[in-house]
C-alpha positions in Angstrom: -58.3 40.3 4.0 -58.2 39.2 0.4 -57.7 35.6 -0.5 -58.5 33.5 -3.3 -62.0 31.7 -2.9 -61.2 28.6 -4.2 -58.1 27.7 -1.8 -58.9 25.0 1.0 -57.9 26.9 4.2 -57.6 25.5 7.1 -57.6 27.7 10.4 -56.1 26.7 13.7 -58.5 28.4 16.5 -58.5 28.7 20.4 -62.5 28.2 22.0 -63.9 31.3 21.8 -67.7 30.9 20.9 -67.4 34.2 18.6 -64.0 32.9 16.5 -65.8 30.7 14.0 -68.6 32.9 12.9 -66.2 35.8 13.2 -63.3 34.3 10.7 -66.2 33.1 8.6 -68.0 36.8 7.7 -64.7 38.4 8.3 -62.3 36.0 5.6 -63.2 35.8 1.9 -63.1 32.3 2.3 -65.6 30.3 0.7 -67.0 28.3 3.8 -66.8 25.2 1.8 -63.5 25.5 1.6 -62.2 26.5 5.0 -61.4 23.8 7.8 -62.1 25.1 11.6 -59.4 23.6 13.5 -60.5 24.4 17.3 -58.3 23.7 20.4 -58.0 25.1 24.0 -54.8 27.2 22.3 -54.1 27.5 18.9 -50.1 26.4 20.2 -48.2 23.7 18.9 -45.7 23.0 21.6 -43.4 20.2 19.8 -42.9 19.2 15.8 -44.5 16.6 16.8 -47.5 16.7 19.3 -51.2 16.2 19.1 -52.0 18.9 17.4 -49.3 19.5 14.4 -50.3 15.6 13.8 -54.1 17.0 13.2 -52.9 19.8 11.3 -50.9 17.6 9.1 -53.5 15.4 8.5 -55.7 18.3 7.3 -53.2 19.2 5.1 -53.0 16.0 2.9 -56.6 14.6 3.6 -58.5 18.1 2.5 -55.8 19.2 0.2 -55.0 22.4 2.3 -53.1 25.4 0.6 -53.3 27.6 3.6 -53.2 27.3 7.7 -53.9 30.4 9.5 -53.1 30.2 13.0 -55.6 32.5 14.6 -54.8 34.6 18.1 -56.9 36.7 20.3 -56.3 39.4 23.0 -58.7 36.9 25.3 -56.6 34.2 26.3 -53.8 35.6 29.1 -56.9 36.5 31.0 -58.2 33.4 30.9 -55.0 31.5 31.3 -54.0 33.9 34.4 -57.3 33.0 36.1 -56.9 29.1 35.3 -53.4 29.3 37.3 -54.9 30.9 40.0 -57.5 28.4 40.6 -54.6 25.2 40.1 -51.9 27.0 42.7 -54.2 28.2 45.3 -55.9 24.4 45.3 -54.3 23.1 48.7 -54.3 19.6 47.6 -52.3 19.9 44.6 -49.3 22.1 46.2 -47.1 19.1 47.0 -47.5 17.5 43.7 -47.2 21.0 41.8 -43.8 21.0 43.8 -43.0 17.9 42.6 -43.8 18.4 38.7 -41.8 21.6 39.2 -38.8 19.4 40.5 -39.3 17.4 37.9 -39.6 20.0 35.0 -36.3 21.7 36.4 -34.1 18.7 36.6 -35.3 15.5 34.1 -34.5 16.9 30.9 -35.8 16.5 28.1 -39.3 14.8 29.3 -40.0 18.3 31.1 -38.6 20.1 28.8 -40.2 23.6 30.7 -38.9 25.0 33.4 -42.0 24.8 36.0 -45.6 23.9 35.3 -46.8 27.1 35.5 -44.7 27.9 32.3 -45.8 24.4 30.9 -49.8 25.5 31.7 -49.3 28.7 30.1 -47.5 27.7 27.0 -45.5 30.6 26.3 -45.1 34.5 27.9 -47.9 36.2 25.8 -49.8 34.0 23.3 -48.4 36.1 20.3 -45.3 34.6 21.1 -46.4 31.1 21.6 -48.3 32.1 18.0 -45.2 32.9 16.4 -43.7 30.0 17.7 -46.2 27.9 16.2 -46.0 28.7 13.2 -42.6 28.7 12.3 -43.0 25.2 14.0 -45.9 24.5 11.2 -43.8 26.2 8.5 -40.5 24.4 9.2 -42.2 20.7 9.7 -40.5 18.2 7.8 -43.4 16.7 6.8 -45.8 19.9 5.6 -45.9 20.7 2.0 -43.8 23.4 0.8 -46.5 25.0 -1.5 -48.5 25.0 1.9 -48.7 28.7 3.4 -48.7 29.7 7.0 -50.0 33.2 7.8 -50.6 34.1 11.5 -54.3 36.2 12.2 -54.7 38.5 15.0 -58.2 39.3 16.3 -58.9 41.9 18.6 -61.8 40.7 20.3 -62.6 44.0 22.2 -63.3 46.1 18.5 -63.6 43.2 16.5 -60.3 44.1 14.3 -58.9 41.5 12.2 -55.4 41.8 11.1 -52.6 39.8 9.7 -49.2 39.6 11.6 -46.7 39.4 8.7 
């Protein structure tokens, strides 16, 4: 992956332990210059949640010229097991019912169709990915010199590659 050293980057990670280190040998990114972005999912569910607010605050604070949005083959395992756990926890099937009710019929507060769909953000996270950043490149508010690539990882072979 060749980039131009002296760019501020700023990449959008999930938790991972091996990301960082990985995105830091594997990128010609000066490490001076690139910002590590970590949360649970690299997904940016609204224009105007938590996280695009972080992102956009990168952008103008550190002078970013770049946001790669970084996604792993890891994640629907992890996410799968983590639904598991919530729907088979007998004290929470009542209220899960309830959110669901809730998510189906008070528009646009619940603006997913169950929780489960809420929890897992998206079918596959290449398409939550996607979603993200075409969220990041269409935001009102982002720079328009600012580029927004989308990295793939797979975490099995250690492959990098760049979703065009």
């Amino acid at each position: 992956m060749s980039r131009d050293e002296k760019k501020k980057v700023l990449f959008v990670i999930g938790m991972e332990q091996k990301l960082e280190r990985f995105i830091k040998e594997e990128t010609n990114v000066n490490p001076e210059n690139m910002i590590i972005l970590q949360t649970y999912q690299p997904v940016v569910s609204y224009p105007f949640d938590d996280l695009m607010r972080d992102i956009i605050i990168a952008v103008y604070q550190d002078n970013v010229e770049e946001i790669v949005v970084v996604s792993t083959n890891d994640y629907q395992k992890n996410t799968g097991d983590i639904l598991n756990k919530i729907y088979k926890n007998k004290e929470l099937q009542d209220k899960i019912q309830t959110l669901d009710y809730l998510f189906k019929n008070c528009m646009p507060e619940f603006p997913e169709g169950t929780v489960s769909v809420w929890l897992q953000g998206g079918k596959t996270l290449t398409d939550s990915v996607q979603k993200t950043v075409n969220i990041i490149r269409k935001h009102p508010l982002l720079p328009s010199h600012v580029k927004v690539k989308e990295l793939y990882i797979d975490q099995g072979n250690e492959k990098l590659s760049e979703i065009v």
